[in-house]
PyMOL Python script that loads the backbone (N, CA, C, O; Angstrom):
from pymol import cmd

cmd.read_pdbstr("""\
ATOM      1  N   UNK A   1    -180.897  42.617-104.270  1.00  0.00           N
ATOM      2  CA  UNK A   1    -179.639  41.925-104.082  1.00  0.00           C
ATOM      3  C   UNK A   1    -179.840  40.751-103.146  1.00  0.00           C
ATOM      4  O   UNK A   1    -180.475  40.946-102.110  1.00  0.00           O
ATOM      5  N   UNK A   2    -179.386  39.625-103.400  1.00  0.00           N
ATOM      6  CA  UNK A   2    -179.657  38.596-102.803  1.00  0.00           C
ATOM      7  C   UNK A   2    -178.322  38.366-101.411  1.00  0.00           C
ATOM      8  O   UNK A   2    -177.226  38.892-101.604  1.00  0.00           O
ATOM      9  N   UNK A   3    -178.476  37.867-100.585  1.00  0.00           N
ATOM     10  CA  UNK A   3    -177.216  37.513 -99.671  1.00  0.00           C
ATOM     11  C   UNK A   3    -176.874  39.010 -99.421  1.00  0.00           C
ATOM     12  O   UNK A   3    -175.854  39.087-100.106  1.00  0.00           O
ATOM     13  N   UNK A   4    -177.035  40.139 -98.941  1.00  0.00           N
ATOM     14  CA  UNK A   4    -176.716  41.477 -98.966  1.00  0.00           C
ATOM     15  C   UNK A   4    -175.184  42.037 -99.915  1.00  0.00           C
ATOM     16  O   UNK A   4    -174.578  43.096 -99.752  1.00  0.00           O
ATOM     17  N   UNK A   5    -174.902  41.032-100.801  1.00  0.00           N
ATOM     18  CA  UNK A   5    -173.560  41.298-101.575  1.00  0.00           C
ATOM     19  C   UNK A   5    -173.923  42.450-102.578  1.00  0.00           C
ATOM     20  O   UNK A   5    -174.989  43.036-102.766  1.00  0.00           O
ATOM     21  N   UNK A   6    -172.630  42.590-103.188  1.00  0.00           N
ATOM     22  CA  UNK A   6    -172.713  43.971-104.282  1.00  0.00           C
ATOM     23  C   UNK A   6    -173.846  43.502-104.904  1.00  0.00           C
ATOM     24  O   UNK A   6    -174.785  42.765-104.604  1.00  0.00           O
ATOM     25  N   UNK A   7    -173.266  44.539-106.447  1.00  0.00           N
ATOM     26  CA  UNK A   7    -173.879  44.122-107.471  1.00  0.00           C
ATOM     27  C   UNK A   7    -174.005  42.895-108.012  1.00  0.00           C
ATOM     28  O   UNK A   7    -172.860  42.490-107.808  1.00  0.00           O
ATOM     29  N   UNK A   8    -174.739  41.718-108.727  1.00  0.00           N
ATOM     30  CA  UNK A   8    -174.377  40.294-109.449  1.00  0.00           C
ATOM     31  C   UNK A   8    -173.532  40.797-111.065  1.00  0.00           C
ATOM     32  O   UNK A   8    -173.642  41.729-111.861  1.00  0.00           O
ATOM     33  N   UNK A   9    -172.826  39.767-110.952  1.00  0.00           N
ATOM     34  CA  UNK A   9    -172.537  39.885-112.543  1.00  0.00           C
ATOM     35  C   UNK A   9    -173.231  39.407-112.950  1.00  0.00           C
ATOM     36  O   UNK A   9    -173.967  38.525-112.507  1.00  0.00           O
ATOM     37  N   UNK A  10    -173.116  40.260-114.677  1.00  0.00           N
ATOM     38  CA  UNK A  10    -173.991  39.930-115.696  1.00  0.00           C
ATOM     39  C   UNK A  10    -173.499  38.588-116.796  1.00  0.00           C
ATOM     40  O   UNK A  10    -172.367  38.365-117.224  1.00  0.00           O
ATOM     41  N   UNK A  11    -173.886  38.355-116.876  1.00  0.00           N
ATOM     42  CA  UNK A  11    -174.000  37.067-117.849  1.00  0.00           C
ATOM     43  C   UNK A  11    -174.050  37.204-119.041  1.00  0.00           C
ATOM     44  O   UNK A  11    -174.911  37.968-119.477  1.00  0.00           O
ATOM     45  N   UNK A  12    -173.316  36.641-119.807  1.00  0.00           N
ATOM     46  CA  UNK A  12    -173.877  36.355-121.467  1.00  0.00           C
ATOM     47  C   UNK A  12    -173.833  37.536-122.032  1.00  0.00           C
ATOM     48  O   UNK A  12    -174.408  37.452-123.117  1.00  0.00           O
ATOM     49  N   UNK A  13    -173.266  39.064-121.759  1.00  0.00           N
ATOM     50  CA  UNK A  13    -173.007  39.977-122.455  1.00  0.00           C
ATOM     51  C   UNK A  13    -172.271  39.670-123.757  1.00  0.00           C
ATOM     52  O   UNK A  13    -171.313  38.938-124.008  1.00  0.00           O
ATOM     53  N   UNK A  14    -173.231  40.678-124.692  1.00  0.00           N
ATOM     54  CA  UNK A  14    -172.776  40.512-126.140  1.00  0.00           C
ATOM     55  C   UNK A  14    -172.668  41.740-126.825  1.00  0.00           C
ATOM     56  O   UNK A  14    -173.514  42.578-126.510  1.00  0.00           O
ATOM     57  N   UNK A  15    -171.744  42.098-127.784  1.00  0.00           N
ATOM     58  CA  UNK A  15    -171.232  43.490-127.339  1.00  0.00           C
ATOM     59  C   UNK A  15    -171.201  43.043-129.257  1.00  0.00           C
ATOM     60  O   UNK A  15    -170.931  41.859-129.462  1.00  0.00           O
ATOM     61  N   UNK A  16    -171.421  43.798-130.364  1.00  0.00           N
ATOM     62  CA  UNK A  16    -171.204  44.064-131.680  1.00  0.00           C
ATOM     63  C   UNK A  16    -170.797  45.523-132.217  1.00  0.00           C
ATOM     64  O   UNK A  16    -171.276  46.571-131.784  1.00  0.00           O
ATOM     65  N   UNK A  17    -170.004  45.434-133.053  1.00  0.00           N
ATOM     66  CA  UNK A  17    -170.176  46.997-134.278  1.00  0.00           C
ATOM     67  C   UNK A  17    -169.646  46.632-135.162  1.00  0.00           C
ATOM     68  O   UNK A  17    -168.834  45.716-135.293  1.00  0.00           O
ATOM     69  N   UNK A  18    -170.325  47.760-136.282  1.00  0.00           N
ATOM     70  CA  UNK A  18    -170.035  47.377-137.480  1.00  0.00           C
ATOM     71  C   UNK A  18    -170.213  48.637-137.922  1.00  0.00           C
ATOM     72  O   UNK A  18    -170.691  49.577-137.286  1.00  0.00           O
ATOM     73  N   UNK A  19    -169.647  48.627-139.493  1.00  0.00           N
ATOM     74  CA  UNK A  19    -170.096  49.738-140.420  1.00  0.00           C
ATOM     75  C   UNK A  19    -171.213  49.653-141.562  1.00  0.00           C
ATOM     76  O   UNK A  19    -171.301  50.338-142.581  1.00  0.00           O
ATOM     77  N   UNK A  20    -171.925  48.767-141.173  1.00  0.00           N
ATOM     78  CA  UNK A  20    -172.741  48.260-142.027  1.00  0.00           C
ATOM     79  C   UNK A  20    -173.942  49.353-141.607  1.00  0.00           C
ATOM     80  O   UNK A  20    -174.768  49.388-142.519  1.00  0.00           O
ATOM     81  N   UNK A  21    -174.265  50.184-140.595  1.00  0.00           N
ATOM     82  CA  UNK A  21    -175.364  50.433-140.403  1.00  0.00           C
ATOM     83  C   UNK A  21    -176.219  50.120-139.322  1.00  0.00           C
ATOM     84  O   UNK A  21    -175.950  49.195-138.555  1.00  0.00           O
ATOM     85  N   UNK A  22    -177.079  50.716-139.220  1.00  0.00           N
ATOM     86  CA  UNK A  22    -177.986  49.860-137.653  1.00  0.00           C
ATOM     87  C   UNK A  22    -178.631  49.144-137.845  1.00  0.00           C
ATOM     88  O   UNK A  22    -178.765  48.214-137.050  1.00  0.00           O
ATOM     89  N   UNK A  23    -179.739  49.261-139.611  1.00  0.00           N
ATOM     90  CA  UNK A  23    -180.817  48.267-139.807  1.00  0.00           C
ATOM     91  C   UNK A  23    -180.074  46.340-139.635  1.00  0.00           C
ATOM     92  O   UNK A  23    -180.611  45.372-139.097  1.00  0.00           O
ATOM     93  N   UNK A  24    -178.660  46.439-140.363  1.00  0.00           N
ATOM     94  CA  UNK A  24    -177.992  45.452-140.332  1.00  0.00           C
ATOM     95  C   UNK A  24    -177.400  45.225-139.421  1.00  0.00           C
ATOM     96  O   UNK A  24    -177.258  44.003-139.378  1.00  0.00           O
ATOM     97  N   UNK A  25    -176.897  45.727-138.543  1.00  0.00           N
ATOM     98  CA  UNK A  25    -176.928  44.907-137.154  1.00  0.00           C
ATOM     99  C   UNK A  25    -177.969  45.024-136.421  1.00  0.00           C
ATOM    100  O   UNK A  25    -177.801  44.384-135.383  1.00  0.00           O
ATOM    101  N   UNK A  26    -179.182  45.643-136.467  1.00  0.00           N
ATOM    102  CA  UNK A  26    -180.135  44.664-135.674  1.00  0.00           C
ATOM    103  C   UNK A  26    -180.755  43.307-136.419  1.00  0.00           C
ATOM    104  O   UNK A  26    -181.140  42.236-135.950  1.00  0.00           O
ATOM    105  N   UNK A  27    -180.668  43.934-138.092  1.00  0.00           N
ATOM    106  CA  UNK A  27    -181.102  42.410-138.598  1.00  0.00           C
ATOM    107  C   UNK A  27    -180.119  40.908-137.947  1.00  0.00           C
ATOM    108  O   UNK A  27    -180.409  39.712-137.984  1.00  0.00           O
ATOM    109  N   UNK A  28    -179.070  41.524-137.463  1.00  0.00           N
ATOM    110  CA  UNK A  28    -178.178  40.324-137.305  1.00  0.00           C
ATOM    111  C   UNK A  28    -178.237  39.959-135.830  1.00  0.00           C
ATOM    112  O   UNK A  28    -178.173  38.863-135.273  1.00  0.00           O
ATOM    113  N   UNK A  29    -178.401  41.395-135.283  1.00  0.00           N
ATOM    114  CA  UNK A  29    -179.121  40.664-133.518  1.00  0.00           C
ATOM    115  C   UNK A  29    -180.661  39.606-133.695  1.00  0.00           C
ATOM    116  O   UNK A  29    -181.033  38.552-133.179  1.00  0.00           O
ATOM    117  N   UNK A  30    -181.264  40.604-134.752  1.00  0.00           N
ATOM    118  CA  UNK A  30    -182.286  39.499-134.378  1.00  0.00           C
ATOM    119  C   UNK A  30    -182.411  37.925-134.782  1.00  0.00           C
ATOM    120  O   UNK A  30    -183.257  37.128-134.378  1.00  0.00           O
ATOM    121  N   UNK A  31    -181.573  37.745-135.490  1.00  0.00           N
ATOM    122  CA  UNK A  31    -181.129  36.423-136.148  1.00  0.00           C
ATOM    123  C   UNK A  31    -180.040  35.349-135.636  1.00  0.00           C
ATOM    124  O   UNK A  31    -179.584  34.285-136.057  1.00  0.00           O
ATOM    125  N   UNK A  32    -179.838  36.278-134.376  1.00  0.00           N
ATOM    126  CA  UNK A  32    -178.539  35.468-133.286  1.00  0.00           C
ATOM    127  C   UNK A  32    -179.500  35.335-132.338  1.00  0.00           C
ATOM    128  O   UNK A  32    -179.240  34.240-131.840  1.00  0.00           O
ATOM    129  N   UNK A  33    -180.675  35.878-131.649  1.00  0.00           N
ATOM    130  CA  UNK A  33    -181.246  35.969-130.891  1.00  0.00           C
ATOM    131  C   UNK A  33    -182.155  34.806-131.784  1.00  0.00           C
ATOM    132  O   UNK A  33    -182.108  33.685-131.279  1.00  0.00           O
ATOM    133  N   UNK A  34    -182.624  34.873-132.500  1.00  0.00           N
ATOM    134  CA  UNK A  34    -183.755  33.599-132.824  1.00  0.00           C
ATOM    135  C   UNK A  34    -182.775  32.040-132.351  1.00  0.00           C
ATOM    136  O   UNK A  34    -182.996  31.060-131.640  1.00  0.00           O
ATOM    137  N   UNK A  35    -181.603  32.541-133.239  1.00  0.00           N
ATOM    138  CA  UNK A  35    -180.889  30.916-133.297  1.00  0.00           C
ATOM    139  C   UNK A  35    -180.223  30.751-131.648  1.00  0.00           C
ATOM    140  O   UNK A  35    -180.069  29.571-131.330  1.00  0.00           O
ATOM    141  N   UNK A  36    -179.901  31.564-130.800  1.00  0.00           N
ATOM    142  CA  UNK A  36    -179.978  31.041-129.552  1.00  0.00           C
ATOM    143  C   UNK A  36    -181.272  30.326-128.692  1.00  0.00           C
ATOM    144  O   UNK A  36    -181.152  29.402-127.886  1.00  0.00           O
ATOM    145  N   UNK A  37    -182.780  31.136-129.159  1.00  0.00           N
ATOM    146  CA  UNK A  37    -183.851  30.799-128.675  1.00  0.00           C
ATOM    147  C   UNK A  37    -184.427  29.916-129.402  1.00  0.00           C
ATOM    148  O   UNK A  37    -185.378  29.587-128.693  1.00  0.00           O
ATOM    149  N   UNK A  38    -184.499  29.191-130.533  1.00  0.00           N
ATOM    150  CA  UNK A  38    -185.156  28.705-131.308  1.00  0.00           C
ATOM    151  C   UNK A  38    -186.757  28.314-131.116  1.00  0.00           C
ATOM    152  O   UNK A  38    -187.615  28.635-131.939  1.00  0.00           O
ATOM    153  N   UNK A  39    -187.069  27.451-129.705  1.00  0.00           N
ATOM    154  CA  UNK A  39    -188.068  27.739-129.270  1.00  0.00           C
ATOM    155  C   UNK A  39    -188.774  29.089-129.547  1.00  0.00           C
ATOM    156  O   UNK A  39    -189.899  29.124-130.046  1.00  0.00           O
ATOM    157  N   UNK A  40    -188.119  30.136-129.228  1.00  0.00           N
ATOM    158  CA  UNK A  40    -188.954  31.264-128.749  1.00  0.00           C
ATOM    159  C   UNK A  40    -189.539  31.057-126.841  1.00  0.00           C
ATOM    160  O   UNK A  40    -190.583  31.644-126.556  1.00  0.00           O
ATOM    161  N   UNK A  41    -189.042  30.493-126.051  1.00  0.00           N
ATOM    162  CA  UNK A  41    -189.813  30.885-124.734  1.00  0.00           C
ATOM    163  C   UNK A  41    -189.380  31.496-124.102  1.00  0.00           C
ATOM    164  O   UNK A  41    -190.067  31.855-123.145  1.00  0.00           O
ATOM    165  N   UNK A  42    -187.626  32.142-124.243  1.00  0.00           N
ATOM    166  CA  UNK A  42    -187.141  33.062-123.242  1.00  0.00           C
ATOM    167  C   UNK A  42    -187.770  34.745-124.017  1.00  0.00           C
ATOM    168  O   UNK A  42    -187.709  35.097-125.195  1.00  0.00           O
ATOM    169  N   UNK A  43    -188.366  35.521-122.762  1.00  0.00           N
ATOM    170  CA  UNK A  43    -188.598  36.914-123.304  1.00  0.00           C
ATOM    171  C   UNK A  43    -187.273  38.154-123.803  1.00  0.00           C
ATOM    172  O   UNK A  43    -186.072  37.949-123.626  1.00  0.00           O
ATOM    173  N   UNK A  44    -187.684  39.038-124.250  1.00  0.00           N
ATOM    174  CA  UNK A  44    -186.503  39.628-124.280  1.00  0.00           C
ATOM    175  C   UNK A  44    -186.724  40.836-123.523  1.00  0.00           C
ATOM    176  O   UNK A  44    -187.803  41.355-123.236  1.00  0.00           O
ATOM    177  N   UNK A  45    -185.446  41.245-123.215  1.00  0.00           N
ATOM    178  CA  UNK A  45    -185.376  43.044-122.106  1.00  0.00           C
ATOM    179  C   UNK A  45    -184.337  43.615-122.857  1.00  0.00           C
ATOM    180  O   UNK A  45    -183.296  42.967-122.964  1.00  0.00           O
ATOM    181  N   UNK A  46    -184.425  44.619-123.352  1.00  0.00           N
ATOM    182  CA  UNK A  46    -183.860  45.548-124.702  1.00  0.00           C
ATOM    183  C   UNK A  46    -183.284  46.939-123.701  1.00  0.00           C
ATOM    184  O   UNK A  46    -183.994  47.843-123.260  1.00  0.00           O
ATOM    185  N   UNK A  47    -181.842  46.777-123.525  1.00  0.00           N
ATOM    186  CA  UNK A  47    -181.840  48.178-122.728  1.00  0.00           C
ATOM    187  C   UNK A  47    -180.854  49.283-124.073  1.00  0.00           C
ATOM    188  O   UNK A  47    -179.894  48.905-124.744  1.00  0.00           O
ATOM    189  N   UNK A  48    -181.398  50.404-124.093  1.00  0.00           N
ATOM    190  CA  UNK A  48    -180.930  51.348-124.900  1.00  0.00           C
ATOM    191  C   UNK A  48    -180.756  52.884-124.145  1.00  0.00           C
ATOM    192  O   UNK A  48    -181.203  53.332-123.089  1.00  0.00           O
ATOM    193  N   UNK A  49    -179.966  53.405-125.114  1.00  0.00           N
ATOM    194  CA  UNK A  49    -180.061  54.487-124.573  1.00  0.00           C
ATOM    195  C   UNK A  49    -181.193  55.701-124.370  1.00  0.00           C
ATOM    196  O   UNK A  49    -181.219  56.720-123.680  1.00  0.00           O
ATOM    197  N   UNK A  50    -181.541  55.468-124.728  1.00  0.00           N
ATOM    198  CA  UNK A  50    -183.405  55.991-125.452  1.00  0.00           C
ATOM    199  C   UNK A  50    -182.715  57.031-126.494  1.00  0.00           C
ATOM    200  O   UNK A  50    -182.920  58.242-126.413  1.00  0.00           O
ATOM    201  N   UNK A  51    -182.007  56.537-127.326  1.00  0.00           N
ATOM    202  CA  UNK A  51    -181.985  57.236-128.582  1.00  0.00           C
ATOM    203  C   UNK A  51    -183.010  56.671-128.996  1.00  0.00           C
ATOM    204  O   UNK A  51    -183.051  55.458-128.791  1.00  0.00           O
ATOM    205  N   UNK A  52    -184.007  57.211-129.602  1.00  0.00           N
ATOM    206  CA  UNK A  52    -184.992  57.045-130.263  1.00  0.00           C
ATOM    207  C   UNK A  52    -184.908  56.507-131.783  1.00  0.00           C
ATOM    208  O   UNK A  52    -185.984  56.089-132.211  1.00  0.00           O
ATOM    209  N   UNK A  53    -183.948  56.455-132.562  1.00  0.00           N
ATOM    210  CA  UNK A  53    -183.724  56.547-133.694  1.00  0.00           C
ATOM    211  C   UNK A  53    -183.256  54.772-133.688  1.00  0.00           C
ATOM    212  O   UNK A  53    -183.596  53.921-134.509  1.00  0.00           O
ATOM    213  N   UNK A  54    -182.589  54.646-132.762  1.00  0.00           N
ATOM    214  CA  UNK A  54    -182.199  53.030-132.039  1.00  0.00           C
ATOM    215  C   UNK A  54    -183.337  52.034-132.084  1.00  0.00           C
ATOM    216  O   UNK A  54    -183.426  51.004-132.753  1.00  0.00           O
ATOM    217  N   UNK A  55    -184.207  52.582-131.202  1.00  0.00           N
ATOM    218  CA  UNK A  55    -185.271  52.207-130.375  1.00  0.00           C
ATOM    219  C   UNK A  55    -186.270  51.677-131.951  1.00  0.00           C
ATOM    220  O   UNK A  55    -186.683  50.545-132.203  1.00  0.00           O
ATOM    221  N   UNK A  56    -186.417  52.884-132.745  1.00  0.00           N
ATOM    222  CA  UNK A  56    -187.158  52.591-134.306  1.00  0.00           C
ATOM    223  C   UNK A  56    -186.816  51.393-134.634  1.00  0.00           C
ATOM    224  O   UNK A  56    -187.501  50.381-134.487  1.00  0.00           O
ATOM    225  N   UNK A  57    -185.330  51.503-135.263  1.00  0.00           N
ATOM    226  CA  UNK A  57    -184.581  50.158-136.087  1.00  0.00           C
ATOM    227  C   UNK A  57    -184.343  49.293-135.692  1.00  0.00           C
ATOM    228  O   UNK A  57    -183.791  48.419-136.360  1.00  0.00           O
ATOM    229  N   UNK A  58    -184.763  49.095-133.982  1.00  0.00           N
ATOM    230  CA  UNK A  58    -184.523  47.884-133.860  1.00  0.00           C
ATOM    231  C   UNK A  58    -186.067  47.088-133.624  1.00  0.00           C
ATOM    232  O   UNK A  58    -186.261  45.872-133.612  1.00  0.00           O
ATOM    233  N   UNK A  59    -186.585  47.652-133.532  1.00  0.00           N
ATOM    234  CA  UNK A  59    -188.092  47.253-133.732  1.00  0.00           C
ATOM    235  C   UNK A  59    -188.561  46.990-134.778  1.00  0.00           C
ATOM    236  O   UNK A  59    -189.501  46.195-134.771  1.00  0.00           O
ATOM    237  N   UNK A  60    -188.129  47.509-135.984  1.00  0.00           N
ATOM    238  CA  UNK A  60    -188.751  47.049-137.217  1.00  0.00           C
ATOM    239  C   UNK A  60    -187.604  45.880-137.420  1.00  0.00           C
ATOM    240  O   UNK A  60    -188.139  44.788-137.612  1.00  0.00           O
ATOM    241  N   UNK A  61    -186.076  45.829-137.426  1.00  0.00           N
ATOM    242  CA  UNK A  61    -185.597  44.464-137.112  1.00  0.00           C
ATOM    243  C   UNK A  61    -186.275  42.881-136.674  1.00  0.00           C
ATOM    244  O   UNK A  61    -186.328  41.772-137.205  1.00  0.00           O
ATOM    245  N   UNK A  62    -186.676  43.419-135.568  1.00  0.00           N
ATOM    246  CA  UNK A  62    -187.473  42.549-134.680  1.00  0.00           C
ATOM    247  C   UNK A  62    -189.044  41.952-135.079  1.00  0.00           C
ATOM    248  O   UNK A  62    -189.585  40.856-134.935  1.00  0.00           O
ATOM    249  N   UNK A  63    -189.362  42.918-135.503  1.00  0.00           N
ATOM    250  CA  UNK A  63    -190.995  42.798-135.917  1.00  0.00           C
ATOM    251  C   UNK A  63    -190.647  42.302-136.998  1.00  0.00           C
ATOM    252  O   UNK A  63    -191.259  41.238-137.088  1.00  0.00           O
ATOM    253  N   UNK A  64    -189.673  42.532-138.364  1.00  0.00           N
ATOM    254  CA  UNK A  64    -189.307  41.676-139.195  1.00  0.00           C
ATOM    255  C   UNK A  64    -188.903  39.998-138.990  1.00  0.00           C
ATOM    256  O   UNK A  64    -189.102  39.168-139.877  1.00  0.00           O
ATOM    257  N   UNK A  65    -188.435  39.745-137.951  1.00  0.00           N
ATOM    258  CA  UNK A  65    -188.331  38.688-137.599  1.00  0.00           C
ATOM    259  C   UNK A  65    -189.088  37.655-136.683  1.00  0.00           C
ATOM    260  O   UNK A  65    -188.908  36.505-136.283  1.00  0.00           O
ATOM    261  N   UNK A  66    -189.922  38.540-136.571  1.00  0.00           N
ATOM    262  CA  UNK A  66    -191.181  37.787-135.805  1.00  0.00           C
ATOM    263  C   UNK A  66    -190.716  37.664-134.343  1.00  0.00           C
ATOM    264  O   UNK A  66    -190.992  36.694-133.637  1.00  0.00           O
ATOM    265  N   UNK A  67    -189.918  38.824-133.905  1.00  0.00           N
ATOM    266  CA  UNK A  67    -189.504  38.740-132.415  1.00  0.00           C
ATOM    267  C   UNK A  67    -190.454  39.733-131.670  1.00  0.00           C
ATOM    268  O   UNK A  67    -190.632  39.573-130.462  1.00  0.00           O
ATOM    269  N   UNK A  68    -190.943  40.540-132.199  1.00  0.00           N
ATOM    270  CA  UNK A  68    -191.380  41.856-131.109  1.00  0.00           C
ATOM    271  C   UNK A  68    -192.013  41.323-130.440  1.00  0.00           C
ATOM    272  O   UNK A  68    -191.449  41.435-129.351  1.00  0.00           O
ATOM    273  N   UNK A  69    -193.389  40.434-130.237  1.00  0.00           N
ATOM    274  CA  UNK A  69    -194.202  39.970-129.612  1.00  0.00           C
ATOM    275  C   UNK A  69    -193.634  39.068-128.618  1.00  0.00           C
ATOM    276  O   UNK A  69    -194.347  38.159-128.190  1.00  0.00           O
ATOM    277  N   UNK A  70    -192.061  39.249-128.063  1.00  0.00           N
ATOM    278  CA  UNK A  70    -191.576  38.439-127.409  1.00  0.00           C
ATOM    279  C   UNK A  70    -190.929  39.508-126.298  1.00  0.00           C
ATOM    280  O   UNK A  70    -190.482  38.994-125.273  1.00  0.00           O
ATOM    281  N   UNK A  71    -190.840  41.107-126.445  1.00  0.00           N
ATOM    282  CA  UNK A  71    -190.536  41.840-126.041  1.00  0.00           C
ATOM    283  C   UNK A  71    -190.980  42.136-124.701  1.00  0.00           C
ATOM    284  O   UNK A  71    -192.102  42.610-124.525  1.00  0.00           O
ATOM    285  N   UNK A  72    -190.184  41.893-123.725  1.00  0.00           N
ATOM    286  CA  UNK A  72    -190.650  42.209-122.574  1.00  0.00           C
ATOM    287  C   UNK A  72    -190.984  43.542-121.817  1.00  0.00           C
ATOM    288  O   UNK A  72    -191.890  43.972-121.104  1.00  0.00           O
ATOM    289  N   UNK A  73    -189.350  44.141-122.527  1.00  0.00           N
ATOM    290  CA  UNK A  73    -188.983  45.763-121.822  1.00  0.00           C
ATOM    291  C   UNK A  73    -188.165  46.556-122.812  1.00  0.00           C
ATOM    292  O   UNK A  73    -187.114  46.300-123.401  1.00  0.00           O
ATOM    293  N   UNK A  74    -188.893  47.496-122.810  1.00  0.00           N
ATOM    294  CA  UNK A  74    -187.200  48.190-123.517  1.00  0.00           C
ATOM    295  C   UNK A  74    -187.010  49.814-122.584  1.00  0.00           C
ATOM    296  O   UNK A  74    -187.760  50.783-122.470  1.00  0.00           O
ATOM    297  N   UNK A  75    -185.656  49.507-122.049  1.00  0.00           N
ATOM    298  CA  UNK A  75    -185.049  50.096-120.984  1.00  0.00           C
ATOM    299  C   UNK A  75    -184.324  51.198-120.970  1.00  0.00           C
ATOM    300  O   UNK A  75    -183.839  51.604-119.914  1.00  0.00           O
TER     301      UNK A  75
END
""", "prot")
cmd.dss("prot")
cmd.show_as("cartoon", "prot")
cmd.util.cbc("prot")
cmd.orient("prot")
């Protein structure tokens, strides 16, 4: 914590659902996440619940999109 204050707020929270499924909304995170980064130089930090089943589909999402190798953390 910087300046001994609380917690910082978070920034740029992005919050989705759908009934489409998980493969399709991570296909669609990872395709909002490219077109915000286009470069590619910001890393990413992936926090989940450690459902595991999460953690799968959104990795093959990602690795489909040529993001995993950009993966910093998953939390």
């Amino acid at each position: 914590m910087r300046g001994g204050k609380g917690a910082q707020e978070v920034i740029n929270v992005q919050v989705a659902a759908g009934m489409a499924g998980k493969q399709v909304a991570f296909g669609e995170l990872a395709e909002r996440v490219k077109r915000r980064d286009p470069e590619g130089k910001k890393r990413i930090i992936i926090f989940l619940d450690r459902e595991w089943a999460l953690e799968d589909q959104l990795l093959i999402a990602f690795r489909e999109a040529g993001l995993v190798e950009r993966i910093d953390a998953i939390v």
